[in-house]
Structure formats: C-alpha cells, structure tokens
PQR file with spaces between the fields and no chain letter, atoms N, CA, C, O and H, PARSE charges and radii, in Angstrom:
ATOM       1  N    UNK     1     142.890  -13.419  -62.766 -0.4000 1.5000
ATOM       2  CA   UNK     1     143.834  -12.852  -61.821 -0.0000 2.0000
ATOM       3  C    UNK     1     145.196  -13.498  -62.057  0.5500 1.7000
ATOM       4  O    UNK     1     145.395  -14.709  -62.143 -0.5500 1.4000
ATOM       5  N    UNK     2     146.293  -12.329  -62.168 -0.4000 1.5000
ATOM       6  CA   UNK     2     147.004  -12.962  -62.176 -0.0000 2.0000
ATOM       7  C    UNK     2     148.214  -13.283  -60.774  0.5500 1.7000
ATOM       8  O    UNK     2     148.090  -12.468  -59.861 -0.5500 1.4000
ATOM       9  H    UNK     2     146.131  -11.345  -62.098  0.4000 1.0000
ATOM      10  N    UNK     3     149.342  -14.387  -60.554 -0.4000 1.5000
ATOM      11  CA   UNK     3     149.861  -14.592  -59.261 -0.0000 2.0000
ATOM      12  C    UNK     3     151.323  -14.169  -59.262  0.5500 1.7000
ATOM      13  O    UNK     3     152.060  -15.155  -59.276 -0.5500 1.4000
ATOM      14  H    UNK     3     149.443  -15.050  -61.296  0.4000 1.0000
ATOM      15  N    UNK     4     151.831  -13.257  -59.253 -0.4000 1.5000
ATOM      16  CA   UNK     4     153.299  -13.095  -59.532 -0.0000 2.0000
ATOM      17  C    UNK     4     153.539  -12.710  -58.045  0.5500 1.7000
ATOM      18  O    UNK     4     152.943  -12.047  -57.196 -0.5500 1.4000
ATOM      19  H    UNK     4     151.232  -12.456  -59.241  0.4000 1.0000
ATOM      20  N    UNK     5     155.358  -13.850  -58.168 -0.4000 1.5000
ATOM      21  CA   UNK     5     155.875  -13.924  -56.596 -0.0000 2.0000
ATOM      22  C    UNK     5     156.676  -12.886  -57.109  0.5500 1.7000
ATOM      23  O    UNK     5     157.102  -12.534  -58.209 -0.5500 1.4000
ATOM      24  H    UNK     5     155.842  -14.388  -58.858  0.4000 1.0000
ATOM      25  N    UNK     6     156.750  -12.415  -55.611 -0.4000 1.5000
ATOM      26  CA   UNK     6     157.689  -11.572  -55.943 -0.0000 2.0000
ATOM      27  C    UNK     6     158.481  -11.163  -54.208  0.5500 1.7000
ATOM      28  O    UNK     6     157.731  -11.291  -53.240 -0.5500 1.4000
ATOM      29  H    UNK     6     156.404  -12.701  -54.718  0.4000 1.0000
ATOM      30  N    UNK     7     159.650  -10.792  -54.005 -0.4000 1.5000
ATOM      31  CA   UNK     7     160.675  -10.844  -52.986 -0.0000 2.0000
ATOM      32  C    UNK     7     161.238   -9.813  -52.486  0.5500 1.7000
ATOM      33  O    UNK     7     161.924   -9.763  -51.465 -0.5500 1.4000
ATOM      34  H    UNK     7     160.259  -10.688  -54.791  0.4000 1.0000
ATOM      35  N    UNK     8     160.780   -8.446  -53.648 -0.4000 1.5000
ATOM      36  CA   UNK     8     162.338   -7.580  -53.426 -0.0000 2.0000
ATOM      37  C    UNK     8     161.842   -6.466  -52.582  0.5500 1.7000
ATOM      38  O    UNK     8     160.803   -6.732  -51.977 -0.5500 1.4000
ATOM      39  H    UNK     8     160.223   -8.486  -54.477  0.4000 1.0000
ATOM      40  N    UNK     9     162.416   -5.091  -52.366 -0.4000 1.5000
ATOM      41  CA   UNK     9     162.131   -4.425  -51.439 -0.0000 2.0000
ATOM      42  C    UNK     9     160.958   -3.421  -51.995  0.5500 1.7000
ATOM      43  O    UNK     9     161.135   -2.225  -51.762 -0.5500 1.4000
ATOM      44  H    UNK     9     163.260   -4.875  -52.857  0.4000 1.0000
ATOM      45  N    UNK    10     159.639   -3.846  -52.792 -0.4000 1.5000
ATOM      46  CA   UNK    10     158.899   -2.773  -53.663 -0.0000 2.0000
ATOM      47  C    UNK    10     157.687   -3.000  -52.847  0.5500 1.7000
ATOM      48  O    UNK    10     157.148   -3.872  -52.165 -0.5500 1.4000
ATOM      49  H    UNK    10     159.495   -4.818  -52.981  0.4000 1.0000
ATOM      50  N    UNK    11     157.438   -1.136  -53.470 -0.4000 1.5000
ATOM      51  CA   UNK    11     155.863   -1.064  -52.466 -0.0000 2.0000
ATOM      52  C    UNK    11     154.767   -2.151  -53.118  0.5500 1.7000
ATOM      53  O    UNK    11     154.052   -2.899  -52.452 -0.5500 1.4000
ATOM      54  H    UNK    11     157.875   -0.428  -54.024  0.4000 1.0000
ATOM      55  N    UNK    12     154.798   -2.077  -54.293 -0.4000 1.5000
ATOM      56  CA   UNK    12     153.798   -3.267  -54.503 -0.0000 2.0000
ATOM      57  C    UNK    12     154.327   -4.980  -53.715  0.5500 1.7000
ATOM      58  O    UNK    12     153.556   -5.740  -54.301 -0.5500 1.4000
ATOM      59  H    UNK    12     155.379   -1.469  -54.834  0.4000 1.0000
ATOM      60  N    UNK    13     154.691   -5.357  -53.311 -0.4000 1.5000
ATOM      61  CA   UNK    13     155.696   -6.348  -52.480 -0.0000 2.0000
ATOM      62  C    UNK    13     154.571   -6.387  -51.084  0.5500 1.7000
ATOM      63  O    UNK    13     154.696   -5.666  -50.094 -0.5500 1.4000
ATOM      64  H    UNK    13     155.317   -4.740  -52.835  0.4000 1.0000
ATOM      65  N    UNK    14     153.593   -7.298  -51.270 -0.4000 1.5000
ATOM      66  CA   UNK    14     153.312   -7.847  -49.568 -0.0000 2.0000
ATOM      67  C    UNK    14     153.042   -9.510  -49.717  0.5500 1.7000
ATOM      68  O    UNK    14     152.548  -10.140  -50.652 -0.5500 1.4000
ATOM      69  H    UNK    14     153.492   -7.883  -52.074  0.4000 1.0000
ATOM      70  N    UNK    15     153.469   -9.879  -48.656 -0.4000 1.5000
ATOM      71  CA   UNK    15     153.911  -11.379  -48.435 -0.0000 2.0000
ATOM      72  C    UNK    15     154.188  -11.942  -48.975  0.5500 1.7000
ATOM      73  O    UNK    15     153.503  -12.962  -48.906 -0.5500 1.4000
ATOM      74  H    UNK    15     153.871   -9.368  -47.896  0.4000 1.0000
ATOM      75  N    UNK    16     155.622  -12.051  -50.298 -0.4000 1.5000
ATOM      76  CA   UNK    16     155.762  -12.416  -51.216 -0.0000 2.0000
ATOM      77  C    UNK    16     154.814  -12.646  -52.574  0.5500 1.7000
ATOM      78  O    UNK    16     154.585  -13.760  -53.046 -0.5500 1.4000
ATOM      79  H    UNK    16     156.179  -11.222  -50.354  0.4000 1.0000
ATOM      80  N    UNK    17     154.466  -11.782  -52.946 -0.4000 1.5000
ATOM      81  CA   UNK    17     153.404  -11.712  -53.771 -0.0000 2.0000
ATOM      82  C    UNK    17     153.239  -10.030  -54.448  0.5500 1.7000
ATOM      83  O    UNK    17     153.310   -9.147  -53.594 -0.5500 1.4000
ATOM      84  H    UNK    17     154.652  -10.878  -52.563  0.4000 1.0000
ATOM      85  N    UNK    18     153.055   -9.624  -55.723 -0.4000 1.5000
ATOM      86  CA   UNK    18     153.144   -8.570  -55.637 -0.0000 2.0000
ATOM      87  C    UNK    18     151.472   -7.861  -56.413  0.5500 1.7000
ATOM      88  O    UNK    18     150.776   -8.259  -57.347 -0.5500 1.4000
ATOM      89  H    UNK    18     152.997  -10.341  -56.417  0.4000 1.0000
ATOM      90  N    UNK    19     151.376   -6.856  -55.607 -0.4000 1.5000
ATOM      91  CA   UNK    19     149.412   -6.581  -55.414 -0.0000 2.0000
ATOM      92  C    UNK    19     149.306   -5.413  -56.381  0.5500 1.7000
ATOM      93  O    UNK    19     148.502   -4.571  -55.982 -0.5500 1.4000
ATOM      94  H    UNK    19     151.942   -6.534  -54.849  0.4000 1.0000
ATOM      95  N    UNK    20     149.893   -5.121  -57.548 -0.4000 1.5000
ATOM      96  CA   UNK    20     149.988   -4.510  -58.274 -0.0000 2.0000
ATOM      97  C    UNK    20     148.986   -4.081  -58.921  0.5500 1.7000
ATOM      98  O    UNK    20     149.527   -4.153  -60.024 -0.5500 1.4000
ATOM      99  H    UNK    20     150.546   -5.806  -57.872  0.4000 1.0000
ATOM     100  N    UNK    21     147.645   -3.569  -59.221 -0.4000 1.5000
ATOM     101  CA   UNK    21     146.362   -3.430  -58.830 -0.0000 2.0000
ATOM     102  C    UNK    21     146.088   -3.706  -60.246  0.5500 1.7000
ATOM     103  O    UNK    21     144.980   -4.212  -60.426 -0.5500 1.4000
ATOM     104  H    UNK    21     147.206   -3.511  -58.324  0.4000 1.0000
ATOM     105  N    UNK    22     147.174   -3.409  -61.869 -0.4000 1.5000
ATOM     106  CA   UNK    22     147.043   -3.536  -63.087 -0.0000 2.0000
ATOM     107  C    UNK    22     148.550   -3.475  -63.484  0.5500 1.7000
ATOM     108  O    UNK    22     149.436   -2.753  -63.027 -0.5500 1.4000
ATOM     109  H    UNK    22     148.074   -2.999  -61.723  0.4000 1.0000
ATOM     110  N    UNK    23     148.598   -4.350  -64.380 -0.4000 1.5000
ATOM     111  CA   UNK    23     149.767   -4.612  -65.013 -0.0000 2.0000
ATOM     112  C    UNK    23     149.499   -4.726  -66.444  0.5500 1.7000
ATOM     113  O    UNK    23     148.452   -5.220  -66.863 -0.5500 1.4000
ATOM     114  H    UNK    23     147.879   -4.937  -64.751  0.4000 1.0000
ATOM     115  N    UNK    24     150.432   -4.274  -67.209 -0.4000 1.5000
ATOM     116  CA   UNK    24     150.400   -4.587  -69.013 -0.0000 2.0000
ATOM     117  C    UNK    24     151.564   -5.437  -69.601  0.5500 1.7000
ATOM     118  O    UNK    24     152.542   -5.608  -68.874 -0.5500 1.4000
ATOM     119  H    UNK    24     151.282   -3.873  -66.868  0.4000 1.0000
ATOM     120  N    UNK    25     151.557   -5.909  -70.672 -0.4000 1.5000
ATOM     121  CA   UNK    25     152.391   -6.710  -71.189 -0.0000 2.0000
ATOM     122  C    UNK    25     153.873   -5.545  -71.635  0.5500 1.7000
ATOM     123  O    UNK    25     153.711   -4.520  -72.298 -0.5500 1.4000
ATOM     124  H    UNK    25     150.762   -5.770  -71.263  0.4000 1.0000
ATOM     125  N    UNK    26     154.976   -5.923  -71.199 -0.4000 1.5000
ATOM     126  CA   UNK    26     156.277   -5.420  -71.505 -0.0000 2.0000
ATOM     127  C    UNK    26     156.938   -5.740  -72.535  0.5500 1.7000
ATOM     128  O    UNK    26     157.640   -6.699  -72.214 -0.5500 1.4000
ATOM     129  H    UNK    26     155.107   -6.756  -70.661  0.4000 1.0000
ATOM     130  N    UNK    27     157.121   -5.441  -73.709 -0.4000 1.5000
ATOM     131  CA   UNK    27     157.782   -5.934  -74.698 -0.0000 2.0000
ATOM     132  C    UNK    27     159.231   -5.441  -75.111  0.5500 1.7000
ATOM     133  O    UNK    27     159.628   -5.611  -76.263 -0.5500 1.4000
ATOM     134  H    UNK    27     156.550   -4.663  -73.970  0.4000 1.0000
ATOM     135  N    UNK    28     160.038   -4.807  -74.112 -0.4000 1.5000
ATOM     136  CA   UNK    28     161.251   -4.799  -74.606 -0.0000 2.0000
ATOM     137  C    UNK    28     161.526   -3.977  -73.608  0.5500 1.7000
ATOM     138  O    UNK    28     161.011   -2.861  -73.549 -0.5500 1.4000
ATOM     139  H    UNK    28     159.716   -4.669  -73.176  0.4000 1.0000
ATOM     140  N    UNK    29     162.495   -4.496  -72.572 -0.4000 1.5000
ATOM     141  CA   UNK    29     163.091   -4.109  -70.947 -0.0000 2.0000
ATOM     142  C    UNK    29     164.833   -4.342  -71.410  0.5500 1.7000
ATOM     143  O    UNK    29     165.393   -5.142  -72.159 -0.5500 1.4000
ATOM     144  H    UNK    29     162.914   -5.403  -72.620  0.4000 1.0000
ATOM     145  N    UNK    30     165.271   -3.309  -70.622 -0.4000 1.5000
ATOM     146  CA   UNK    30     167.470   -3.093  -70.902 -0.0000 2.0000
ATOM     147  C    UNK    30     167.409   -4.247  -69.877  0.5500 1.7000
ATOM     148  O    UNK    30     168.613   -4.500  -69.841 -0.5500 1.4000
ATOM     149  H    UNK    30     164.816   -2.659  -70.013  0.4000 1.0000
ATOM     150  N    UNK    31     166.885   -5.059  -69.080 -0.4000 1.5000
ATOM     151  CA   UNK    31     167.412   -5.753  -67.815 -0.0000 2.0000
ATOM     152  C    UNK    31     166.201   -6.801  -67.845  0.5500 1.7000
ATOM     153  O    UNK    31     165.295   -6.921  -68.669 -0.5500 1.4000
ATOM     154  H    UNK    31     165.907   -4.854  -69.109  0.4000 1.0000
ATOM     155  N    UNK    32     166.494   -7.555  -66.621 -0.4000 1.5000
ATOM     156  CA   UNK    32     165.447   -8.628  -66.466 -0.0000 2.0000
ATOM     157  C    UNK    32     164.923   -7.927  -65.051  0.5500 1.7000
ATOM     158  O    UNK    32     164.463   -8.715  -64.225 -0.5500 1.4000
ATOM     159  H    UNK    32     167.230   -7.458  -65.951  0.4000 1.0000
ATOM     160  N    UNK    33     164.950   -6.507  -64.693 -0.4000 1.5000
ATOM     161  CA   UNK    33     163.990   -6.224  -63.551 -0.0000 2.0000
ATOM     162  C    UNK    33     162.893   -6.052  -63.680  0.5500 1.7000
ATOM     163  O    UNK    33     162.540   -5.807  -64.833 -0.5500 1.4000
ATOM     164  H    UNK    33     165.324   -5.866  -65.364  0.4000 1.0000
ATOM     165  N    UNK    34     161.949   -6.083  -62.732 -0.4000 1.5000
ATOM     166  CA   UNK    34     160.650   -5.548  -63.110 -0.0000 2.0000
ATOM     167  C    UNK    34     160.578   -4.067  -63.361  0.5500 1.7000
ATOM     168  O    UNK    34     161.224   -3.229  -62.732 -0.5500 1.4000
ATOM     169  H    UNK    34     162.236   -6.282  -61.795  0.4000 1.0000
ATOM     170  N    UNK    35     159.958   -3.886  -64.079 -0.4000 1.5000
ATOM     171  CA   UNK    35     159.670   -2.530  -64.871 -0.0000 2.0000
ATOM     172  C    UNK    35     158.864   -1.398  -63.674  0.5500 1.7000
ATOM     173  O    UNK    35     158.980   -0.174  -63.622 -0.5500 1.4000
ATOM     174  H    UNK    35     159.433   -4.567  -64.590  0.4000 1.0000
ATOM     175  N    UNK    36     158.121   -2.220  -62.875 -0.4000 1.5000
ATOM     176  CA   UNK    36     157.043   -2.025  -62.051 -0.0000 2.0000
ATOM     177  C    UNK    36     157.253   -1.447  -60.714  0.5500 1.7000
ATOM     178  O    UNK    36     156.421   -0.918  -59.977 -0.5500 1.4000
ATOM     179  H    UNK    36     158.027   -3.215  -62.917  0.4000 1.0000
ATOM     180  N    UNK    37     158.898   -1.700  -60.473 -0.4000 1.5000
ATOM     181  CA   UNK    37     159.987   -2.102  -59.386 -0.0000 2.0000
ATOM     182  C    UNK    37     160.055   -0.440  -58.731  0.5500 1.7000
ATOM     183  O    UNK    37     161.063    0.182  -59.067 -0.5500 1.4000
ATOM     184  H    UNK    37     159.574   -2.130  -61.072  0.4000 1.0000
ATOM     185  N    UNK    38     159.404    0.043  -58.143 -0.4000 1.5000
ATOM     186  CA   UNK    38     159.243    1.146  -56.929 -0.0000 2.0000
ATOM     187  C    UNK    38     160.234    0.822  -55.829  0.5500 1.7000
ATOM     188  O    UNK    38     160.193   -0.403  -55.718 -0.5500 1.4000
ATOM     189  H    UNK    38     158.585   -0.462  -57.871  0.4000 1.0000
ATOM     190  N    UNK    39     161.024    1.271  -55.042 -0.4000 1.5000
ATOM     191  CA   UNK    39     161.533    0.510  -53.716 -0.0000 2.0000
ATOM     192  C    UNK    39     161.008    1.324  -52.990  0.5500 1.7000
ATOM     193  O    UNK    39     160.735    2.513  -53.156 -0.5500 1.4000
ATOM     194  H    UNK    39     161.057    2.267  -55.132  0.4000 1.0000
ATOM     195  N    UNK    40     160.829    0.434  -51.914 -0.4000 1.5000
ATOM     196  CA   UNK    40     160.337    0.706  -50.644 -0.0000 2.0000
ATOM     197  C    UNK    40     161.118    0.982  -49.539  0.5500 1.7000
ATOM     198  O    UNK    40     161.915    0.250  -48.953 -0.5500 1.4000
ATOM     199  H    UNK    40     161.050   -0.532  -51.780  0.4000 1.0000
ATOM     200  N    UNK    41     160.528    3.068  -49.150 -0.4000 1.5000
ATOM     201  CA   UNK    41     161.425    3.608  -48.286 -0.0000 2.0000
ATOM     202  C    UNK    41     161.097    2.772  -47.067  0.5500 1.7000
ATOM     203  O    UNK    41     160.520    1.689  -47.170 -0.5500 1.4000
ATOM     204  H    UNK    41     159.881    3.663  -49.626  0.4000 1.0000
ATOM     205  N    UNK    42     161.489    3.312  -45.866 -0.4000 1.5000
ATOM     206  CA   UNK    42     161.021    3.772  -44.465 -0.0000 2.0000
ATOM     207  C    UNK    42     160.013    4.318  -44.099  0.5500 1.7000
ATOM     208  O    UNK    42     159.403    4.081  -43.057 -0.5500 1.4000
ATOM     209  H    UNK    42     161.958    4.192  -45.782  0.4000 1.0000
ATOM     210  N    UNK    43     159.744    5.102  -44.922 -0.4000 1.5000
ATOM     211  CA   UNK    43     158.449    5.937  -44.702 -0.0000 2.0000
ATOM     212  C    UNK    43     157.298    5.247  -45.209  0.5500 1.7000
ATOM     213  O    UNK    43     156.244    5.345  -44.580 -0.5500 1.4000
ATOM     214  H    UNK    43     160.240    5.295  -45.769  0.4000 1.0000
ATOM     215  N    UNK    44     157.348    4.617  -46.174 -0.4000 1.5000
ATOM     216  CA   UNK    44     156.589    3.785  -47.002 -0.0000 2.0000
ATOM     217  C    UNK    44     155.716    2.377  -46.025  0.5500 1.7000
ATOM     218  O    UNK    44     154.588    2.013  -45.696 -0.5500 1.4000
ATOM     219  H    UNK    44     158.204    4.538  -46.685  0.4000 1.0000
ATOM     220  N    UNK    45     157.299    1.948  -45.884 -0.4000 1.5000
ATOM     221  CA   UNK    45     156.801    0.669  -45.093 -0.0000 2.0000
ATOM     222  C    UNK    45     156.191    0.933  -43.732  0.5500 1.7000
ATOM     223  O    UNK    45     155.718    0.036  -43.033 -0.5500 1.4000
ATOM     224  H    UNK    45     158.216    2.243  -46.152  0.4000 1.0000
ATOM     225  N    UNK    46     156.225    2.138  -43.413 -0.4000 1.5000
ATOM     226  CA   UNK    46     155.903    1.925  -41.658 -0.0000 2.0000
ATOM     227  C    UNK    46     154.629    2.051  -41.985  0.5500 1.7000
ATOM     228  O    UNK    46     153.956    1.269  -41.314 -0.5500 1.4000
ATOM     229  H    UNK    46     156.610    2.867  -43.980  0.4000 1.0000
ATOM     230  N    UNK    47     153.976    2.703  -42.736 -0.4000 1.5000
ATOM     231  CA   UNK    47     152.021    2.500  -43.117 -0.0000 2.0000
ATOM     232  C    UNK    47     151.672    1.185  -43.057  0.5500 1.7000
ATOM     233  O    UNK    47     150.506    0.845  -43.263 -0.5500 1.4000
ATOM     234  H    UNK    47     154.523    3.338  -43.281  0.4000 1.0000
C-alpha cells in the first residue's frame, strides 16, 4: 500500500491523504501537479 499526502481540493483528497483506489507510474508530466488531480465541486463534496 501505498501513503501519499495529499492537501488540495480533489475528489480523491480525504483527510489529507489521497484514496486513489490504483495509481501507475508517470513518466513525463508539463508540471509538478498530480496527473490524478480531479477538483472537487460542491456537488461532489456534499456526498
């Protein structure tokens, strides 16, 4: 398992930690964001 913190406003994002159910290795990103990085509406978060 792996533990990645994580802070920002994404649906995978609960209690600093991100629950991303599968992740793969990234080998070449334009930025240092996460690739993974969904944001989280209003609608989203009220579930």
């Amino acid at each position: 398992m792996t533990n990645i913190n994580c802070t920002s406003n994404c649906v995978y994002q609960k209690d600093g930690k991100c629950h991303l159910d599968s992740v793969t290795i990234v080998s070449n990103t334009i930025n240092n964001s996460c690739v993974y990085f969904t944001e989280k509406s209003e609608r989203t978060a009220k579930k």
